[in-house]
Every structure is written in C-alpha cells, then in structure tokens.
C-alpha positions in Angstrom: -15.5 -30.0 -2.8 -17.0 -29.2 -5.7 -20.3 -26.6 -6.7 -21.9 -26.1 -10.5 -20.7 -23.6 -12.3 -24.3 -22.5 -12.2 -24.0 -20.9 -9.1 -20.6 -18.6 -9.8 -21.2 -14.9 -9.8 -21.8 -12.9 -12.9 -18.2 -11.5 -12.4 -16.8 -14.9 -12.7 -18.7 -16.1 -15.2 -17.6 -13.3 -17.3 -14.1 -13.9 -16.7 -14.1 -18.1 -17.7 -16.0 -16.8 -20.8 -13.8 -14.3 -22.0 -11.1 -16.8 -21.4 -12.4 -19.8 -23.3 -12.8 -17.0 -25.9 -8.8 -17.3 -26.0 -6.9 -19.5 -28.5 -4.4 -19.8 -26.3 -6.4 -21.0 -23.1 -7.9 -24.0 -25.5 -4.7 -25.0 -26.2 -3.7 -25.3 -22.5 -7.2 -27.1 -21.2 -6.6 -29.3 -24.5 -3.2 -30.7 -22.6 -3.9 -30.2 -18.9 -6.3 -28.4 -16.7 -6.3 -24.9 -16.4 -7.7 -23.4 -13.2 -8.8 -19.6 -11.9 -7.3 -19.2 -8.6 -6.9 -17.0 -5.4 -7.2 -13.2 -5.2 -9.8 -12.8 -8.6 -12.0 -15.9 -6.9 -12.0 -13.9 -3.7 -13.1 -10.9 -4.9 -15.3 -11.8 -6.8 -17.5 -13.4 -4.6 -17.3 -10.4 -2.4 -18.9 -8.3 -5.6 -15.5 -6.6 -5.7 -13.5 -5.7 -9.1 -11.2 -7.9 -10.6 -8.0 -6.6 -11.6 -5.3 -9.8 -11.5 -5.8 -12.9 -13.4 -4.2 -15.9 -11.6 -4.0 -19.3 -13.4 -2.6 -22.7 -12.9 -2.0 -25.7 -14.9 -2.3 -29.0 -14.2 -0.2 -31.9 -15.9 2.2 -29.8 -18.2 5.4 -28.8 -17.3 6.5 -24.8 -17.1 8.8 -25.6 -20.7 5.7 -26.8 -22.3 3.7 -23.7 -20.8 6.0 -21.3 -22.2 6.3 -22.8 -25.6 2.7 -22.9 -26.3 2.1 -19.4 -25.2 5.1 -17.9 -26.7 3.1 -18.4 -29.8 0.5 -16.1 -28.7 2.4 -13.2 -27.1 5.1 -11.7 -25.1 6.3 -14.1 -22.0 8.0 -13.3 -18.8 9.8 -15.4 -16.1 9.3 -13.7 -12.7 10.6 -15.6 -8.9 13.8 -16.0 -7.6 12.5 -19.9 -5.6 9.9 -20.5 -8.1 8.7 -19.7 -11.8 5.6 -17.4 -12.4 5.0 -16.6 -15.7 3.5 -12.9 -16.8 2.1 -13.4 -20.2 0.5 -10.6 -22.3 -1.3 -11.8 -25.2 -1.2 -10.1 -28.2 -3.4 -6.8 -28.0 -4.1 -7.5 -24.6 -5.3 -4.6 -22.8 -4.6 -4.6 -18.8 -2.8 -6.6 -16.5 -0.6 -9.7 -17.4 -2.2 -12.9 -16.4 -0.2 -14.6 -13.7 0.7 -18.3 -14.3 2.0 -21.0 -12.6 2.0 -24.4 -12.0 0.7 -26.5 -8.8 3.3 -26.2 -5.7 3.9 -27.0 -2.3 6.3 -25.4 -0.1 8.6 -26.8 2.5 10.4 -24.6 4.4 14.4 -25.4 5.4 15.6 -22.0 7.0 14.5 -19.2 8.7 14.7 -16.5 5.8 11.7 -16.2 3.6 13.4 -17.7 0.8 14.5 -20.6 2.6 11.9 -23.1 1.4 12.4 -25.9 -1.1 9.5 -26.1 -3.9 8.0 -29.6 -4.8 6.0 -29.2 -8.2 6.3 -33.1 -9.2 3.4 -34.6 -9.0 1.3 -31.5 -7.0 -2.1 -31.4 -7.9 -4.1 -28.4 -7.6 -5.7 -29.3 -4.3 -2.1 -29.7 -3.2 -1.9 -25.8 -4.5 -4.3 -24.8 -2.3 -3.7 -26.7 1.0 -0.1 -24.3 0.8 -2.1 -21.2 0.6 -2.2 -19.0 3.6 -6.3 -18.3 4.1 -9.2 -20.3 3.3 -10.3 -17.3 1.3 -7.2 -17.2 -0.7 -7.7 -21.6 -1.2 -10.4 -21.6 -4.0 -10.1 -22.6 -7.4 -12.1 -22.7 -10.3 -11.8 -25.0 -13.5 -11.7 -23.1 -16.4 -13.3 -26.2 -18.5 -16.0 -26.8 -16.3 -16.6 -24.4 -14.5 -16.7 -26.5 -11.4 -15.4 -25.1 -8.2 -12.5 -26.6 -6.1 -13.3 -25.7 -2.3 -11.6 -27.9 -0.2 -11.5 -25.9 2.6 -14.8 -24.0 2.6 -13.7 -21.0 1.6 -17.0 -19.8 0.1 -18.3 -20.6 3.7 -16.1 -18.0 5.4 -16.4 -15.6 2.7 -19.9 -15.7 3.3 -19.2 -15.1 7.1 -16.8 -13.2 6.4 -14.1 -14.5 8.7 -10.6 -15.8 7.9 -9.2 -19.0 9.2 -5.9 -20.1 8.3 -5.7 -23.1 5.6 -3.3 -25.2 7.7 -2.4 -25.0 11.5 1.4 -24.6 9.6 0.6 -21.5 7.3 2.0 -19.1 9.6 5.3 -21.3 10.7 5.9 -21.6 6.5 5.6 -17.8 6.0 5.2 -15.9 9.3 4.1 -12.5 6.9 0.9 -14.3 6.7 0.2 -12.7 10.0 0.4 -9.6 8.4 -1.3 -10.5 5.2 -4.3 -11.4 7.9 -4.0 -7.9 9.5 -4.1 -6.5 6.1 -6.7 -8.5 5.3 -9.2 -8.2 7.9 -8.5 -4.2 8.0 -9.7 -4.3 3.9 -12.5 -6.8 3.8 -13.8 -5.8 7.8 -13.1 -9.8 8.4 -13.3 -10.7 12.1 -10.7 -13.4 12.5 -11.3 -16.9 13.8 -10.1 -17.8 17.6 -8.0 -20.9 16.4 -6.4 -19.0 13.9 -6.1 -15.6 15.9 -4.4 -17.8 18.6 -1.8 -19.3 15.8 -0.8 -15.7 15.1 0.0 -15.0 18.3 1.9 -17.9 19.1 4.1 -17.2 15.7 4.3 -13.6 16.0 7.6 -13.3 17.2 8.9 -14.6 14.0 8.4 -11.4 12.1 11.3 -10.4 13.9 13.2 -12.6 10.4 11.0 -10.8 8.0 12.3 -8.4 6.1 11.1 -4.2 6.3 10.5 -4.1 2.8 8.4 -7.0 2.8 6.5 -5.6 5.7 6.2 -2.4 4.7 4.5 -4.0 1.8 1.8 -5.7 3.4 1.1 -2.0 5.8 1.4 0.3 2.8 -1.7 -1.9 1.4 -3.8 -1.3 4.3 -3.3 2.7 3.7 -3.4 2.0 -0.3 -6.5 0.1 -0.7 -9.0 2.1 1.8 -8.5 -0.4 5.1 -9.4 0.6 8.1 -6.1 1.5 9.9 -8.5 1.9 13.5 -8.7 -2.5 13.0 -5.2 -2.8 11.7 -3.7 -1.0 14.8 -6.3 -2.7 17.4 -4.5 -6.5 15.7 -1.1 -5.2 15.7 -1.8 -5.1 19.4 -3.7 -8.0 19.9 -1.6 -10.4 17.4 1.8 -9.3 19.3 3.4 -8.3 16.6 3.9 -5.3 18.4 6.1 -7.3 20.5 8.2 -7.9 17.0 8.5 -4.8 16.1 9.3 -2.2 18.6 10.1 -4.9 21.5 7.1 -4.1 23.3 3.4 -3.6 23.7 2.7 -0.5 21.7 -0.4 2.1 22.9 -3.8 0.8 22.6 -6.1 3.2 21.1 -9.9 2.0 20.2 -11.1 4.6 17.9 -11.2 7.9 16.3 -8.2 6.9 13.8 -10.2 4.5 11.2 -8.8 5.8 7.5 -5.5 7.5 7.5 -3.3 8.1 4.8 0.2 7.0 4.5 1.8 9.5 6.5 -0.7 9.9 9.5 -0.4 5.9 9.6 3.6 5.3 9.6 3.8 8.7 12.0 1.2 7.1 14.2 2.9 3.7 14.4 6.1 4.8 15.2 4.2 7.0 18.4 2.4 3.5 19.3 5.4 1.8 19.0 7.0 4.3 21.7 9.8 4.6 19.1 12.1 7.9 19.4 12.1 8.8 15.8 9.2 7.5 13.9 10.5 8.1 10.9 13.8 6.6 11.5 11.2 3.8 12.3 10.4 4.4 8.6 13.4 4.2 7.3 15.8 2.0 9.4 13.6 -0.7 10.3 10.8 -0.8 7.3 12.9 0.1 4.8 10.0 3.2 3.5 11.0 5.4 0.6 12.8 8.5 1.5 9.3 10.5 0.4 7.6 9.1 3.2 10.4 9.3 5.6 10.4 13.0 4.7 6.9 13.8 5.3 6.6 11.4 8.4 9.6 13.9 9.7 8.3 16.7 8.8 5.3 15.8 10.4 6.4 15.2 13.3 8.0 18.5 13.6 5.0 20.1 12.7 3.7 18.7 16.1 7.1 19.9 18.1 7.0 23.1 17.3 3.4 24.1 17.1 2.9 25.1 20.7 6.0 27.1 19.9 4.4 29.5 17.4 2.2 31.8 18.7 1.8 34.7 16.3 -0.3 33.6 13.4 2.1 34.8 10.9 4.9 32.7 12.2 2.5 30.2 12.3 1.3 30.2 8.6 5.1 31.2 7.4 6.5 28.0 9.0 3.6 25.7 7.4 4.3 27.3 4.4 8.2 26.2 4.1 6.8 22.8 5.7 4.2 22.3 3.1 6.9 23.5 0.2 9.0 20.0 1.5 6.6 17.7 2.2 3.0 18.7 0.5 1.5 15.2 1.4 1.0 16.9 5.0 -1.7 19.0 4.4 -3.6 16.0 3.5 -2.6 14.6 6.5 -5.8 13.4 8.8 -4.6 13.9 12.1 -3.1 17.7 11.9 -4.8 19.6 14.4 -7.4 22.1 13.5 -5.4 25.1 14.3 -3.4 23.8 10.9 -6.5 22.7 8.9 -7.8 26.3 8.9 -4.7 27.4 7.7 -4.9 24.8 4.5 -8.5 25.6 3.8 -7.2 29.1 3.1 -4.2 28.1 1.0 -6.9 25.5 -0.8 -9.1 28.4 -1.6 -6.6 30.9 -3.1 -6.8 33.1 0.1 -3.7 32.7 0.7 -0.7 31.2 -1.4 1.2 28.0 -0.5 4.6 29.3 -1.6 6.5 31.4 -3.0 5.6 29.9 -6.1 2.4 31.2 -5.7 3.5 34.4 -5.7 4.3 37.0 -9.1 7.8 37.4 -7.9 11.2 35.6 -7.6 14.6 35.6 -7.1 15.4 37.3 -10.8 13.1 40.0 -9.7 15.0 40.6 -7.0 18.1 41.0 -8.8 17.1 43.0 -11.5 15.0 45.7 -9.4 17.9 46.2 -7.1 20.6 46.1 -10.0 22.0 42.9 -8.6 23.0 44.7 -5.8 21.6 42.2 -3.9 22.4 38.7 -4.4 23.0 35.2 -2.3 21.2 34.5 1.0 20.3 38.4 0.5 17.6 37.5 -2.0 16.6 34.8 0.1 15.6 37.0 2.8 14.1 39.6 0.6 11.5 36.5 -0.7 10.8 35.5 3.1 9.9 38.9 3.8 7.6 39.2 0.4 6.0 35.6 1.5 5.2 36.6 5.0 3.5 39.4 3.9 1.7 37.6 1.1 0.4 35.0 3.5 -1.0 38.1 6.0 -2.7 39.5 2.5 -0.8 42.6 3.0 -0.7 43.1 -0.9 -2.3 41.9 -3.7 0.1 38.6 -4.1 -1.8 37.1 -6.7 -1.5 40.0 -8.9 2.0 40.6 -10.9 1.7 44.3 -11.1 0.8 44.7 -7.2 3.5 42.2 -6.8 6.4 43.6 -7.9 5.6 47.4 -6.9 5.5 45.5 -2.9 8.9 44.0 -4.6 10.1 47.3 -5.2 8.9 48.9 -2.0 10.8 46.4 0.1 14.5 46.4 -1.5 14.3 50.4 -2.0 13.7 50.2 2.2 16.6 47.5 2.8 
C-alpha cells in the first residue's frame, strides 16, 4: 500500500529532506533503496518528537553498507543474531542513525536469541510483516517519498489502537506483550480484541524472558510519562501476572495513573502478593541496586510508620531514610503524614541531614579535644540533628550551630 509523499507530516518531510541533503544517503539510494522505518514513522504521525533514525536498505549487502559509509564517518557493528549498524557522520550532532538491512526471523528455541535470521532475498515488506505492531510496520522511501503500509498502520494510528502484524508476533518474541503494555500505557492505545486475546493465550511464555529484558520494557512505562493506572489494569488482564508472580495479582482501577520508578516497582511487587518487593526487584527483574534500595527502604518507611508516634522520631527516622535513598521523597504514594514533613525539608524549614547542618564530626572532635571519638561522635550528631529537625536552634547558622555543639558535649 502505497500514499504520496504529499500527504507525510511536516515532521517527516523534514527528516527525508535533511537526509537527501546527505552525500552519503545519495550514495546508498544510488545502489539500492533506502527506507525510513518504525519508531520515527510512528511518532511522527502522532505529532510526537523524533529522536532515533531507523533506516534500511534494500539490494546491498551489510559489506557494501559499511564500505560506502565508512567514507563518511565513524561505523559501529551492534547485535549478537543480527548486524545493526550505528553510524555518525562526520559532525553529526545527536543520535547515531540505526541501519540495517531487510530480515525475517524464524525462531528455533525457546530463548530470545534462539531465532535464525534470513536476509537473502528479504524485501522490505518482508521487514515489516516481522515487526511486532502494525504501528511499528510502516516504512517510508527515502527517494520517493512514497509510503509502504502494508498493514494499515496509518489506519490504527489514526484510531489509535494496536493490533498485532501477524497472528505469530507474539509466539516469535513473547516480550511483544510487554512492548504492547508499554505501548498502550504511552500512546493511551486501547488494544484490539484479536490481538488482546493472542496475548493472553501467549502470556505464559514470559516466564523464558529474561528480567533484564523485562525490566526494560517496565522502566519505559515509568521513563517516558505512561500511565502506570493502564499498564497495571493489562498486566492483569493480559495474564502476565500469571508469569510473573504465579498468580493473579490485585486489581486496582484508579488513583495510581503516573508513578515514578520507585512507587511503580514497590507497587508491583504488593500486587504481585510477593513477600519482598524489592527482592522482586532484584532476584527476578534483575533492577539496579539504586532501585532495589529505595524500593526497600520504601517499604520500610510503610512498616514502621504506625510505629512512630512522636513527631521527632518521626522526622529523625525520615531523615536517615531520605539520607539512603533520596528518590523517596519524590515518591507519589507516601502518605501525607510524610509529605508534610518533605515540604518542610523542601522549604529550608527544616534540614534533610546532617549535611545540612554547620557542624560535623571534626567539630565534634576538636570542641571536646578528641575526647570523644568513634560511635561517640556518632551519637553526639544524632542528638544535634534531632534537635535541628525540632528547630531547637538556629541549624542553618554556623555560629548558632556550633555554640548548640558546644552546649551538648560540655553536658555529656
């Protein structure tokens, strides 16, 4: 299916032109055809910002690629199963263009990697027809202008639905569900019946796919402003659930639409009826130690809340808490009792830490002669930091501070 390049959005327009701008481009429509494909096609025609360039030529081989375009600036070999090449013209500002050649898959094994790669004789609608959505399964000639659209992409676009390109997509990759998930949670897609139903029947399979490589796909949802309200609601109704914590998780259907990373991950791992969410995080996902961390720390923020009852206690604990893991206080679900207390560390009123105080641990030692020294000192700090947080001196003064100093070793 083909359209006039009259009717491509400014955005795209923009891009072909600054690319038949390019020496090197000519050279590469002069021996084959050269084609814009998936994410910058998508997002354009959603009127979103282009940031990755994906290209693919027809009728030369990857050797012949690299040779003319090593000519022109600095070229990369990326892909364990297949060859992408990152190229960075000379003076190129921004990302590397991404560049490949037609493919199709065919998978052998159960691993992601377990696929064997046929680029004899693949054309570019071939390229597509592997692609997981029909958003995804666009292309544009650079030469032309024309627009490859075998599978109506611009149509669901337009509705803003996705549908699978082939009834096989999610057998061939079963993190396609999760792309979808990701996907629809991003764009607000709804997700057609036949393909909602495919998901379901190949959820179980993400039981195979790695954590990292699902952590991935989540972390984008939190990353890139999705809605994580949608992205929990198809978890659910997908059954991936079922793949990842062995069971139907909780079913909430609003009041949690934009976390951040931490609320997220800590909120999964409570869906998901796990014992430790951020073991969750780290055992099964694979998440950087940060986010285990703060996902921990979170979650003992929530254990021992109903435990403090003194507001010092409770404003010298989130202190310490916040000094480990400072990603909390941006954390969207922390009850109010805890917001109040960050709105007065944001505004001054209070410090954060120690750190925001005019003394340390040097002080200590030299106004006591280094009579006191080792966990003493430690001690001697929690005391000045309590007090600081109940504004029981002038903490963000150095003067004030180290007379309170003073007054506190000379009474130990």
């Amino acid at each position: 299916m083909c359209i006039f390049a009259r009717m491509l959005p400014r955005r795209l327009q923009n891009i072909i032109e600054n690319l038949r701008s390019q020496a090197w481009v000519l050279l590469l429509i002069k021996k084959g055809k050269l084609f814009l494909v998936g994410g910058s096609v998508r997002d354009a025609y959603r009127d979103e910002e282009v940031k990755d360039i994906d290209l693919i030529v027809e009728g030369i081989s990857m050797e012949d690629i690299k040779t003319i375009l090593s000519s022109f600036g600095r070229v990369d070999i990326v892909g364990e199963s297949f060859a992408v090449i990152k190229f960075r013209p000379k003076g190129h500002e921004g990302e590397d263009y991404d560049i490949a050649v037609p493919r199709t898959d065919r998978k052998v094994g159960e691993g992601h990697k377990d696929f064997v790669v046929q680029t004899e004789g693949v054309t570019i609608a071939d390229d597509l027809k592997r692609r997981d959505f029909t958003i995804n399964s666009i292309a544009i000639d650079i030469k032309t202008g024309n627009i490859i659209d075998p599978f109506d992409g611009l149509v669901d676009i337009r509705h803003k639905v996705l549908r699978a390109t082939d009834k096989e997509a999610f057998i061939e990759d079963p993190l396609r569900i999760l792309r979808g998930i990701q996907f629809a949670a991003r764009f607000g897609y709804s997700i057609d019946l036949t393909t909602m139903e495919l998901m379901r029947e190949n959820s179980h399979l993400i039981k195979n796919i790695t954590g990292e490589r699902i952590m991935d796909e989540l972390m984008k949802i939190v990353k890139k402003n999705g809605n994580t309200q949608i992205a929990f609601h198809l978890l659910h109704e997908t059954d991936v659930d079922r793949a990842l914590f062995g069971r139907k998780m909780l079913h909430y259907l609003e009041g949690i639409e934009y976390l951040d990373a931490v609320s997220f991950f800590y909120l999964l791992g409570l869906f998901g009826w796990v014992d430790d969410p951020a073991d969750f995080v780290r055992a099964r996902l694979k998440g950087e130690a940060r986010l285990e961390k703060d996902v921990r720390n979170l979650d003992k923020m929530f254990v021992k809340l109903h435990q403090l009852h003194e507001e010092e206690d409770l404003k010298f604990f989130l202190s310490k808490l916040f000094s480990e893991s400072p990603a909390i206080m941006d954390a969207v679900i922390i009850p109010d009792e805890v917001d109040k207390v960050v709105l007065q560390m944001r505004l001054a009123k209070i410090p954060k830490s120690l750190r925001d105080i005019m003394v340390d641990g040097n002080d200590v030692m030299t106004i006591s002669q280094n009579k006191i020294q080792g966990k003493k000192v430690g001690e001697i700090l929690d005391r000045v930091l309590r007090d600081a947080l109940m504004n029981r001196f002038k903490w963000n003064d150095r003067r004030d501070s180290m007379e309170y100093l003073a007054q506190i070793i000379y009474e130990n």
